[in-house]
N, C-alpha and C positions, 0 to 999 in steps of 0.2 A: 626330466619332465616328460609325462606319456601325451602323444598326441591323440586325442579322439577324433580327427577330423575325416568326417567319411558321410556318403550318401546314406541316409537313413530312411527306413520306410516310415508311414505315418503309424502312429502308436496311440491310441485311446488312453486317458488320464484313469480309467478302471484296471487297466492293465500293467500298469507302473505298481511300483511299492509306494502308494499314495494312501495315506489314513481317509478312510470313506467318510470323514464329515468335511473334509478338504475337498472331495470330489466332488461332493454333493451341494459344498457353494460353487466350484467352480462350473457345475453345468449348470447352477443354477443362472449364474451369470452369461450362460451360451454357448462355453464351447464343451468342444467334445473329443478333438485330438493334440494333441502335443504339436509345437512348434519344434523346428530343428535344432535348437540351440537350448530348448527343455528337454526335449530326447536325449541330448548328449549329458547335461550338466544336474536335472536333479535327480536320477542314481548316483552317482559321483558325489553330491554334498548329502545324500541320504545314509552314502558311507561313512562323510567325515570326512572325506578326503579334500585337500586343498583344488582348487580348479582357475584357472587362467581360460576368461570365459572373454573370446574376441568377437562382440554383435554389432550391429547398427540400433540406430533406435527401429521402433515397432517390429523388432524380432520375438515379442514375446518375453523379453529377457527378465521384466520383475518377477514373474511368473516363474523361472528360472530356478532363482535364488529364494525369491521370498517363500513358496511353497517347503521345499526343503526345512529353511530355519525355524517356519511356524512350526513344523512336523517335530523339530527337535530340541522344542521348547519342554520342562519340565513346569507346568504348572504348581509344583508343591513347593518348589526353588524361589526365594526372596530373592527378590531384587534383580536388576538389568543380567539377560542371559544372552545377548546380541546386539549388537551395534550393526548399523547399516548408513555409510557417509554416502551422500549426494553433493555436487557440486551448488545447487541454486535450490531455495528456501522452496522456490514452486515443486522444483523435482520431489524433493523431501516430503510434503504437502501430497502430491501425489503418490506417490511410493508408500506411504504408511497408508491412504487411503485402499488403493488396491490391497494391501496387506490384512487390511481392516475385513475385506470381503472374503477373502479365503479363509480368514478367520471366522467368521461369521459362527459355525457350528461349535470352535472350539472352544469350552468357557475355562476362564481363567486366566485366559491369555490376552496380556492391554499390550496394544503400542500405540507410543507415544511420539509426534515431530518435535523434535526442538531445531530452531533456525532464528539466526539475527531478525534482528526489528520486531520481533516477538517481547510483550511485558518476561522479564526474565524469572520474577518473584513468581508467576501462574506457571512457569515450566517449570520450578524449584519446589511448589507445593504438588503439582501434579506427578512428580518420581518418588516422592514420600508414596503415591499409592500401589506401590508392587508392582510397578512396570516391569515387562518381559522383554520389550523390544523398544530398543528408541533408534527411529529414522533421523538422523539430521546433517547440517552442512558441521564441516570442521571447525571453524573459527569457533560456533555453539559448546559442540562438544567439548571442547579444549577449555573453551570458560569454564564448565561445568566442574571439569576434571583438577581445575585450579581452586574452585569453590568446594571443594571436596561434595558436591553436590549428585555425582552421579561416583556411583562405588562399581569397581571394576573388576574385586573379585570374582565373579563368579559369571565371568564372562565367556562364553563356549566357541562363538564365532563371530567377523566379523566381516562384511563385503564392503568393497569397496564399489559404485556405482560410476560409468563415466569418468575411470579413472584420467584418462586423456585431459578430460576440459576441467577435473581439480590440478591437476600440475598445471595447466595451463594460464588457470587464475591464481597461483603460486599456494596453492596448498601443500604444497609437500614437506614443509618440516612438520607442519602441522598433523598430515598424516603418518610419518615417520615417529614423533613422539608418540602419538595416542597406539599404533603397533607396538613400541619398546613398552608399555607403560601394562598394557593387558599380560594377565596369564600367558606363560609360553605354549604350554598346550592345549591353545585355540583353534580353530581352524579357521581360515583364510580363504577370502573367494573374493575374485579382483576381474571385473567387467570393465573392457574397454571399444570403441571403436575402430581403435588403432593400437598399434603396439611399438611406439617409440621407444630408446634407448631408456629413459629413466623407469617408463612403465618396468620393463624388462628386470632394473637393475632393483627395482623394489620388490618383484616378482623371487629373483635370486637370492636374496637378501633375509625377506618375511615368510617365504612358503616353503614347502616341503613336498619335492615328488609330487607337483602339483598337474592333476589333468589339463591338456590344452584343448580345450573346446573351441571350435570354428566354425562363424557361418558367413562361406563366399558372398560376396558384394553379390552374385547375381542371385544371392537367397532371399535376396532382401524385399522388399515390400515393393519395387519399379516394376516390375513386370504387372504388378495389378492396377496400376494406374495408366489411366487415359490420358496422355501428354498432349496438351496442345498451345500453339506458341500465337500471339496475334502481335504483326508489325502495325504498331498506331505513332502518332503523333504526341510529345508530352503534353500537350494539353488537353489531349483527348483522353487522358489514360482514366478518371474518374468516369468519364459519362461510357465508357468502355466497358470498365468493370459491372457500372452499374447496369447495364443492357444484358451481360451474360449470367448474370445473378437474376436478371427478371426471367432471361430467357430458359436456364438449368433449373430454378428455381430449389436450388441445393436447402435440404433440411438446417445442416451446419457449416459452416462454411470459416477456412483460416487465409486471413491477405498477411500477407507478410511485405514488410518496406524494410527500407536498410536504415533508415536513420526516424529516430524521434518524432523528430518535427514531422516528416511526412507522416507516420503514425496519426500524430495530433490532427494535423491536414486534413486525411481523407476520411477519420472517425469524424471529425463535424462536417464532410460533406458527404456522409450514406448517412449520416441523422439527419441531415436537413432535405433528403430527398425522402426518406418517412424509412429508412431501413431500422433492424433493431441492432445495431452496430457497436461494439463498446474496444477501445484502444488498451495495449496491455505493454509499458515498456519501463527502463527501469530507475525512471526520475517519480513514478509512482509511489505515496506510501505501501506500506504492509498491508493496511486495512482495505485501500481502494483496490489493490490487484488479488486480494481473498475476495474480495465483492465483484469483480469480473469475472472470476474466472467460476466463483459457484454460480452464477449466471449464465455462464458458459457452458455448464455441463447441465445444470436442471435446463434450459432448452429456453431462458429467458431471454436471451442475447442470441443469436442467431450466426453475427458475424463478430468475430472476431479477431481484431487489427494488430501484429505485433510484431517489433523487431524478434531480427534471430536470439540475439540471448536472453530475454524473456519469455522464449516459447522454449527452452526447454525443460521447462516441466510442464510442459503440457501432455497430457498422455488420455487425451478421448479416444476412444474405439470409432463411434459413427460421425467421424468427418467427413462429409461428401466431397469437399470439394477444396483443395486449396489454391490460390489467387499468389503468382508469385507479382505483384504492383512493383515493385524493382528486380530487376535481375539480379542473383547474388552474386558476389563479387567474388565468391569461392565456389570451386563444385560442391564442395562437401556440405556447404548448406542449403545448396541446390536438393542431393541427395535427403537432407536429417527435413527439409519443409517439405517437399513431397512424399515422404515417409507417416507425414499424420495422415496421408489419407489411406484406401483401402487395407485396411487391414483386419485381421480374423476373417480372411478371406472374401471379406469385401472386394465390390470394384469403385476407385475412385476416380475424380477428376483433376488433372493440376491444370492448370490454364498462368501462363507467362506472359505478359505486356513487354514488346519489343522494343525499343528504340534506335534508328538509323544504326549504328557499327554494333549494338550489343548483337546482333545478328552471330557476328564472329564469336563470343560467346558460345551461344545456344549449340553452334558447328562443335565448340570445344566441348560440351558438358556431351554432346551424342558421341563424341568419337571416346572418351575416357570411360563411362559409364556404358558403354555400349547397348543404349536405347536409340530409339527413336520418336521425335519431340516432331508430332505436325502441323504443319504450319493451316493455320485456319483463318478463313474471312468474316470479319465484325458481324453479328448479325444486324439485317438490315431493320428498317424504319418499319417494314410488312408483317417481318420477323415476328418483331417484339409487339407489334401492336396485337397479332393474334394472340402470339400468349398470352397476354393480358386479358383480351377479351373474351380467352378461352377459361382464365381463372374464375373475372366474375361471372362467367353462366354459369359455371358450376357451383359458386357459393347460390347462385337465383334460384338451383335446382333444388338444394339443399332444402331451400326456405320453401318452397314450392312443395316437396312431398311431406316437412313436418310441419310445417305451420297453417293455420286456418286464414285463410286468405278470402273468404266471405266477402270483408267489409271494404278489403282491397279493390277487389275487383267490380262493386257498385260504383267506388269514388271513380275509378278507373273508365268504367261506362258512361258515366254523367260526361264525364270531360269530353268524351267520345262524340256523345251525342249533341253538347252545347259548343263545340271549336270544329264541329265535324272535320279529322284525324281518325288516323287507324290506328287499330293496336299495334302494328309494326313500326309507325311514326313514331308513337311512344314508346316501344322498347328500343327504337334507336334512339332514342332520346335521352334513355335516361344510361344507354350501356355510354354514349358519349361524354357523358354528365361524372361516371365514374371511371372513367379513360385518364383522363388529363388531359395536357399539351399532346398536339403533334409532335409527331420527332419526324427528323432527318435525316437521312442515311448519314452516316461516318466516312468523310474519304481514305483509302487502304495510303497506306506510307509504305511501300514496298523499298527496302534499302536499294541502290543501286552503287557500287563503285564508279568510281569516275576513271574511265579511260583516258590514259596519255595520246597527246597525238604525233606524230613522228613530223617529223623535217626537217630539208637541206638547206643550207645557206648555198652564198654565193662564191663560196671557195672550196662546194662540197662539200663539207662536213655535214656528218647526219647526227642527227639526238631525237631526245623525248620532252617535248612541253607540255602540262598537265594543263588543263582549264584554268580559266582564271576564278582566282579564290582560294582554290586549291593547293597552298601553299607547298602541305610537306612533302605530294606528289610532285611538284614544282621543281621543289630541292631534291628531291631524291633523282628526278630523272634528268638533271642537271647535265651538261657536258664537260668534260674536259677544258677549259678555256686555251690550255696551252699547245690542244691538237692531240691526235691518238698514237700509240704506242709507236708507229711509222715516224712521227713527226720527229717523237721526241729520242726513239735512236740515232736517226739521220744526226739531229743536230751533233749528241754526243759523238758521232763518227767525225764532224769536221771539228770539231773541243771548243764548241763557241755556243752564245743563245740563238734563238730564233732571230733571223733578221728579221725586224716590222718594216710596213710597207711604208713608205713617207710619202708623203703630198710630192715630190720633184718626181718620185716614178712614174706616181699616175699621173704625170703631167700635170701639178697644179702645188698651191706653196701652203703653207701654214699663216694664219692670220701675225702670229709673232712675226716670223719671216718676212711678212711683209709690212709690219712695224718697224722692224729695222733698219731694211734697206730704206725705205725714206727717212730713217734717221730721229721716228716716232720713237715714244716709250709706249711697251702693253700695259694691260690692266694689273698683271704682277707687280711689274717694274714701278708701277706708282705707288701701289699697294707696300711695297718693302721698303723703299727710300723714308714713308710715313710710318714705319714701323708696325702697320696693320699687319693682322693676318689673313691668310684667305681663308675661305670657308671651309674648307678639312682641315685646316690647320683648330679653327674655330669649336667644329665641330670634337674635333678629340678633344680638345681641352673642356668641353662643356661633360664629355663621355667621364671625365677624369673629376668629376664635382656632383657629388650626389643630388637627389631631388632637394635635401635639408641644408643646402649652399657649400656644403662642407667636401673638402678635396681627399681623394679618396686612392688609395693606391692600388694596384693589379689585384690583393686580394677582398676590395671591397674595404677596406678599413678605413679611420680617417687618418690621412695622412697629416701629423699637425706642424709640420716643417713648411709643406707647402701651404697650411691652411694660415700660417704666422705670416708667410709672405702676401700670399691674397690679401689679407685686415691692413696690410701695412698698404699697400698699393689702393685700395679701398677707400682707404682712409687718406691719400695725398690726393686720388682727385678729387673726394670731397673737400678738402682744402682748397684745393684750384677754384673750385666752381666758386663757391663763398667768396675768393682775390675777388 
């Protein structure tokens, strides 16, 4: 395997061995130079040659590969000449779409997604029409290939996309058959973000002298993004977000949460603050998450709410701004959510909702990714009200230089003159009128650790007590109860325990002690002649009986020996009580 990994200058897309009706969509679409990981990789598949292509997402990478395969498609050729696997129906969806655009200038050439939850009969009639290319997830493909519904002969190459997160969602026999099953002399192109042991070993396996193309983590899309982190309160975190959305006022905007229900949660409350917000996760139909997300790109939906594994296929270019509303619980998806934004050379926003300890977090996502995430203050009540106030003058100005306002400004006079009011009365009137509610500043939740605090007893010993509340600082700064390393060689030096101090040393007796000598019985002593227990005795025995009455041994089981004797003993005092 040849390594290509190396700093590359920037390279114009006229300057490659690119077919100029491929150029001339793709600048039509805006850009104008090659990314690092297109520089290295479509000469290499323009050869034919196998490539082991290591990106992140937003490096550019469809771009990559798909460029290349359109190029080396024969239009005169019947039937599927490419296959391209995607982990998730969205990706696939997208992935043929961008394909769709490069292709733009060259006729003859159809691709086609197939992906679960898809009518199967309309992908079965749509490959009868000389498809060249089909995008889709495995499980699809493999049906197809079982329905003898897609033909394989004349198959020239195939990529693999995000190989990392299909083995991950256990595709790999699936992509292992559909490799053994193609032509041997295809060519092989396999995109991952990572290069685990099985990537590798399918790498060994499937490809031939295959290029290893690399683009370092610091290539990746973080440095064009504006990181900033705000410590809030969780119940603050909606009216949070929604103040830095009014206050950025981001064209496109992606909040990523870590579980569903918060999805569902915070999509009905930026709707019902009037945002055009729509949730994207994966208890959705087919039909409703096509209907967000082409709302999403045509510019209908503005914000858009979704767990991490349903954002990846997301792949829009002008995302201004991404909203991490939970911190993710990996870096790596720390990394792939602030990766939709700035890209093609854009500059982005990421903004992160802190919670007390996730703090330690954010320290760990800056020291592994080697960024820096800054810490910002909510914007205030003053803030946002200017914003606001500054948006509608400028919709009033708008209406001011196109429209005839004649008739406006009579009504406007009369009022003037019958309530005598000034024209500035009125325009505060009515800028207050399209304001809303006051707001309130947000109080900052700045985390703070809780310091132990040190002190000595009365036989000298020194420790740490943590606040109260604070339990695991508590236990952690715990003492020794049986004395420090001093204590406890002494002792083993005389081959005995610790003497403890008795009530006769210090001059004074024990309450037993002094039961006895007047020839009393203590509380034990009565307690044990009546066959009671004391209270730890009590207590273990209740530790040893689940909350379901049932007696339960060291590894939590039920133990049903002693659970026979409990029923039996149960059952004679209810006998008694009934005598």
């Amino acid at each position: 395997m040849k390594n290509a990994e190396s700093a590359v200058n920037a390279v114009r897309y006229e300057d490659a061995p690119i077919d100029e009706r491929i150029i001339r969509a793709v600048q039509e679409m805006g850009f104008e130079v090659m990314t690092p990981i297109q520089q290295q990789a479509i000469p290499a598949l323009l050869e034919g040659r196998d490539v082991l292509g290591q990106a992140q997402t937003g490096t550019g990478k469809t771009a990559a590969f798909g460029i290349p395969m359109i190029q080396r498609i024969d239009p005169e050729v019947e039937g599927v000449q490419c296959i391209i696997l995607c982990p998730t129906r969205e990706l696939a969806i997208q992935a043929a779409e961008e394909l769709r655009k490069f292709a733009k200038f060259m006729h003859g050439i159809k691709i086609l997604p197939i992906y679960g939850g898809q009518d199967i009969s309309k992908q079965i009639r749509s490959l009868k029409g000389n498809v060249s290319i089909i995008v889709g997830t495995p499980g699809r493909v493999m049906d197809h290939m079982r329905r003898h519904t897609l033909r394989l002969e004349n198959i020239k190459a195939i990529v693999l996309d995000e190989a990392d997160e299909m083995l991950n969602m256990g595709f790999r026999e699936d992509i292992e058959t559909i490799l053994k099953e193609i032509p041997e002399d295809h060519q092989t192109a396999l995109f991952s973000a990572t290069m685990p042991k099985p990537i590798l070993d399918i790498t060994h396996t499937y490809q031939k002298d295959a290029v290893h193309v690399k683009v370092a983590a610091k290539e990746v899309t973080i440095p064009l993004v504006k990181q900033y982190y705000y410590e809030v309160q969780r119940q603050n975190k909606a009216e949070v977000t929604a103040r830095l959305l009014d206050y950025y006022n981001p064209k496109r905007s992606l909040i990523f949460c870590n579980t569903k229900k918060m999805v569902d949660d915070l999509t009905e409350e930026l709707k019902g603050r009037g945002y055009f917000a729509e949730g994207l996760h994966g208890d959705m139909s087919q039909f409703q998450r096509d209907k967000v997300m082409n709302g999403f790109r045509n510019g209908t939906v503005e914000i858009l709410i979704a767990t991490d594994v349903a954002a990846r296929g997301i792949d829009v270019d002008d995302v201004e701004a991404v909203f991490n509303y939970d911190v993710p619980q990996d870096i790596e998806y720390y990394v792939h959510r602030i990766g939709r934004t700035g890209r093609a050379g854009r500059t982005g926003r990421s903004f992160t909702l802190v919670v007390g300890r996730e703090i330690y977090k954010i320290r760990e996502i800056e020291n592994v990714c080697h960024t820096k995430i800054k810490a910002r203050t909510i914007p205030s009540a003053a803030d946002i009200t200017a914003v606001k106030a500054q948006k509608i003058l400028s919709k009033v100005m708008e209406v001011r230089n196109e429209k005839d306002l004649t008739k406006m400004t009579k009504i406007i006079a009369d009022k003037m003159n019958d309530d005598d009011v000034t024209a500035m009365e009125l325009a505060a009137a009515f800028l207050k009128l399209h304001m809303g509610e006051e707001l309130e500043d947000i109080p900052v939740e700045v985390y703070k650790p809780r310091r132990a605090r040190h002190f000595e007893d009365e036989n000298g010993r020194k420790g740490v007590r943590g606040r109260r509340g604070d339990k695991d600082e508590r236990r952690g700064g715990r003492d020794d109860r049986r004395g420090d390393d001093s204590d406890r060689n002494e002792r083993r030096r005389k081959g005995g325990k610790q003497e403890k101090d008795s009530y006769s040393e210090m001059g004074g007796k024990s309450r037993r002690d002094d039961h006895h000598e007047k020839g009393e019985k203590s509380g034990r002593d009565e307690r044990r002649e009546k066959g009671e227990k004391s209270s730890k005795e009590e207590r273990r025995r209740k530790e040893r009986i689940g909350r379901d009455g049932n007696a339960r041994n060291e590894k939590g089981r039920v133990d049903f020996g002693v659970e026979r004797r409990l029923r039996e003993k149960r059952e004679k005092q209810k006998n008694k009580k009934k005598d």
